[in-house]
N, C-alpha and C positions, 0 to 999 in steps of 0.2 A: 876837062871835067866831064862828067857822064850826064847820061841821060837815063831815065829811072820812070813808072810807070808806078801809080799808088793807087788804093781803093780799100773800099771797105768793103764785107759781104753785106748781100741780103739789101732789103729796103722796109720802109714800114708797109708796104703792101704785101710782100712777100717776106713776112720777117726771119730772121735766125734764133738761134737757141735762147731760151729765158727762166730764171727762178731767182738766183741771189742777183745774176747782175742782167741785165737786156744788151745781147749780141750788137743788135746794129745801134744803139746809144753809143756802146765801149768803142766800138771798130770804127765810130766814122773821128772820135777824138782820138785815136791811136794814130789813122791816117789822118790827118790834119799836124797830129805834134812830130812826126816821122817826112813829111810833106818840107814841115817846117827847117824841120835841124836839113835835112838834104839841102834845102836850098839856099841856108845861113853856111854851106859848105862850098856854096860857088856852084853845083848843080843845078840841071835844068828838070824839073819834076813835072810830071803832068796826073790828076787828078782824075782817073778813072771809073769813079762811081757810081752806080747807074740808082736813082732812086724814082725810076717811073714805069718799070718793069713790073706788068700785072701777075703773071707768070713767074716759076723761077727759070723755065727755060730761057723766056725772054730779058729776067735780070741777068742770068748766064751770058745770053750771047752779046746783050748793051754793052757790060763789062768787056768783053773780048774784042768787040769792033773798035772800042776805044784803043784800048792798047795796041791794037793792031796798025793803027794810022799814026802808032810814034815810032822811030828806030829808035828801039833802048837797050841799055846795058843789062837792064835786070825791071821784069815785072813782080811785083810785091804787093799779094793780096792776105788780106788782115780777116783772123775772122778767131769767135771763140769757141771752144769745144766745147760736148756735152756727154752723158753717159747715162747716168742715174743720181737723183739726188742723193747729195751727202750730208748730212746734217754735221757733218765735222768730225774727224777721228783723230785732228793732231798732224794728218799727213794732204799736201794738197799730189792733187792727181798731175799736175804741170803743165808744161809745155811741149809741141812737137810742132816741128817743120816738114811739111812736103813739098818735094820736088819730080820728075816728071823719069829722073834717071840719072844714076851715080856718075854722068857723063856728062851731065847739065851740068855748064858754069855758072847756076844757081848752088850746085850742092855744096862749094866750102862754104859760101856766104852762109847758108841753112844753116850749116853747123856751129858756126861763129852766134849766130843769132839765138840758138839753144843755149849756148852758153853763157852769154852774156846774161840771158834771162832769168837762167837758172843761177846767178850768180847772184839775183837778186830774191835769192831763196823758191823760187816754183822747184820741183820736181823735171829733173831731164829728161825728156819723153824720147827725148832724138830725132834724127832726120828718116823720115819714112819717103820708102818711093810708093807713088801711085800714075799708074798709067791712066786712072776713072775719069781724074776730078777733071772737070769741062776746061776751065782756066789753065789748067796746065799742060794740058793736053791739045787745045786749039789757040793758044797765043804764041807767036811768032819768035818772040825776045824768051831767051831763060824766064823760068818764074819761080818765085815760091809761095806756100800759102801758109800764113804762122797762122797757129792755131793755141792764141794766146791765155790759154788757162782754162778752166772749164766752169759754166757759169750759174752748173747746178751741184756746185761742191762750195761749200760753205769755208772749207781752210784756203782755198784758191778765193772765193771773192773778199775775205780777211784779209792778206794778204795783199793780194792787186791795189784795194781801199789801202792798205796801211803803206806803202810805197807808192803808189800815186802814180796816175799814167804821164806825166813828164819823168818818169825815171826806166817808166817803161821801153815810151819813144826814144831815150836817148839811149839804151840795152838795142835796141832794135838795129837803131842808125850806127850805132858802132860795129853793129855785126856784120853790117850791108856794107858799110867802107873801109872793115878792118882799122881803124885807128881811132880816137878817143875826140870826141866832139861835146861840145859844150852845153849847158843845162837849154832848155825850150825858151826862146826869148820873149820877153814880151814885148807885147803889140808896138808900135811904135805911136806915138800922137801925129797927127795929120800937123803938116808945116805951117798952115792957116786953120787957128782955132775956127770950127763949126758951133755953130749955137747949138745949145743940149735941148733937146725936146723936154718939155715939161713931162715931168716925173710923173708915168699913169697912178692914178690912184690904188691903193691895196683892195683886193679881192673883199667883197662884201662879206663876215661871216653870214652863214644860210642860219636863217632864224627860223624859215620853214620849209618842209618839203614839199615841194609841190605836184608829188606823181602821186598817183592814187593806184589802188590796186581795182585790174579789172580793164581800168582802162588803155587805152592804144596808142604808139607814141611812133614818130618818126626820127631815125637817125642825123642828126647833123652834118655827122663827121665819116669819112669813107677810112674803110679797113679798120674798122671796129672789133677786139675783140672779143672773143665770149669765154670768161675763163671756170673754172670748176666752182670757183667762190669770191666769194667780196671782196674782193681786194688784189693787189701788182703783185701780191706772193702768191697767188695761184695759180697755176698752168695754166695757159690759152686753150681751149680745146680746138682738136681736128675736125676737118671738114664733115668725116664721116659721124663724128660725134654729136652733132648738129640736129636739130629735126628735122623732117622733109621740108616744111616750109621754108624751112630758115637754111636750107642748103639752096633753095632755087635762090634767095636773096646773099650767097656766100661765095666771097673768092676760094680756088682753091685749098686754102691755105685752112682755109675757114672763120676768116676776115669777113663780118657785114659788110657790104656795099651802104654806101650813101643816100639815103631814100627808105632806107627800109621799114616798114612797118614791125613792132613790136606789142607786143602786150606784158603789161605792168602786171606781175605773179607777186612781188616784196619787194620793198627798199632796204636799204641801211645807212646809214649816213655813220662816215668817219671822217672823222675832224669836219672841213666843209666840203668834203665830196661823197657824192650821193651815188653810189651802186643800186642798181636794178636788174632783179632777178628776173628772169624769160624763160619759154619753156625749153629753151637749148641750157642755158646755163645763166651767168653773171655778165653784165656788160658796166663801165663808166657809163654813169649817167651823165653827171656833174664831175670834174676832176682838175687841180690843181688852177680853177677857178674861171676854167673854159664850160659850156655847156653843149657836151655831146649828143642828147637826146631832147628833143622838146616837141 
């Protein structure tokens, strides 16, 4: 049996690409369902991930010492593309695989992996070589990196949604082992039933808002984005995009840090999450029943 090296790109510190789907949400379930069917195949998998990498050099190089401390048959990093938004034209833009050199015993695999995906209707982008990309260039074992659909084209996130990332993982894992392996299994039940934690209660609707405008607030939650407008369909803005203050309190990436002071410019409240507007742009205030800002 082999031995195989998995990951996702990117981390919420240092995120990857976003508009119809969010990069590191899809790639860390693609590796996890790809993880899975490998090792329901008798394979030994190891979980590459690096999700504490402030830096993307430093997510880069976490990734790589990991894989580096396994002998494996093939490294297989996950991640999705981007370009320019598509609002939808009918056509999705697809898939492509890179590897390191038409001499890598990563490239049939690549190819196999194109096709299997593209069989599930994406666009065949094909196996591209790149000598740049960090991971393929400084890990030890073959690698490839799928470059699973693009996540600011609107007939590629249709698509990925309407086939469902368990048919995606099993496209992937048949491409990796050349032979046809079985749907994503579910979980199994622990041999000795565990008692259920009582059921948290549901999210309170917000009956009011409680930011005022004017006023000053501190961040909760670290690597906070700030995006063009109200709401997860907006873009994140760049670091450079940022005001001066708000770049001395910003990661790279152009993520808030945790601490940070803010001033309340608008609210808006959709459904019960409460956006607030700042002089860099839009941040979660309140969202999906957590409180980022108070």
């Amino acid at each position: 049996m082999g031995v195989y090296n998995v990951h996702g790109g990117h981390n919420r510190i240092v995120p990857g690409a976003g508009h119809y789907m969010d990069e590191v949400t899809e790639d860390r379930k693609i590796t996890a369902g790809v993880i899975t069917l490998l090792q329901a195949s008798g394979h030994t998998v190891h979980n590459c991930t690096d999700d504490v990498g402030k830096t993307v050099g430093a997510n880069l190089a976490n990734i790589v010492a990991k894989c580096n401390t396994n002998s494996a048959d093939l490294d297989i990093s996950i991640h999705q593309n981007a370009a320019r938004v598509d609002p939808g034209d009918g056509k999705t833009k697809g898939v492509e695989v890179f590897v390191y050199s038409t001499s890598s015993k990563a490239y049939a695999a690549a190819g196999r992996v194109c096709a299997k995906l593209a069989a599930l209707g994406f666009t065949n982008r094909g196996v591209k070589i790149s000598t740049g990309l960090y991971v393929l260039k400084h890990t030890k074992s073959p690698a490839m990196l799928i470059e699973v659909g693009f996540v600011d084209d609107k007939d590629d996130a249709d698509l990925y949604n309407k086939v469902g990332v368990n048919a995606i993982c099993k496209a992937i894992t048949e491409g990796i082992l050349d032979k046809s392996v079985g749907a994503v299994p579910a979980s199994k039940p622990a041999t000795t039933p565990t008692p259920k934690p009582a059921p948290k209660p549901a999210a309170k609707p917000v009956s009011s808002n409680p930011y005022k405008t004017g006023s000053t607030y501190t961040l909760k939650a670290d690597a906070l984005r700030v995006r063009t407008g109200a709401g997860t369909n907006y873009r994140a803005k760049t670091y450079k995009e940022l005001s001066a203050n708000a770049r001395k309190n910003a990661y790279s990436n152009g993520n808030l840090k945790k601490g940070t002071r803010v001033t309340c410019m608008a609210t808006k409240m959709i459904g019960n999450d409460i956006w607030m507007q700042i002089p860099s742009g839009w941040i979660a205030a309140r969202y999906g029943g957590k409180v980022y800002v108070g």
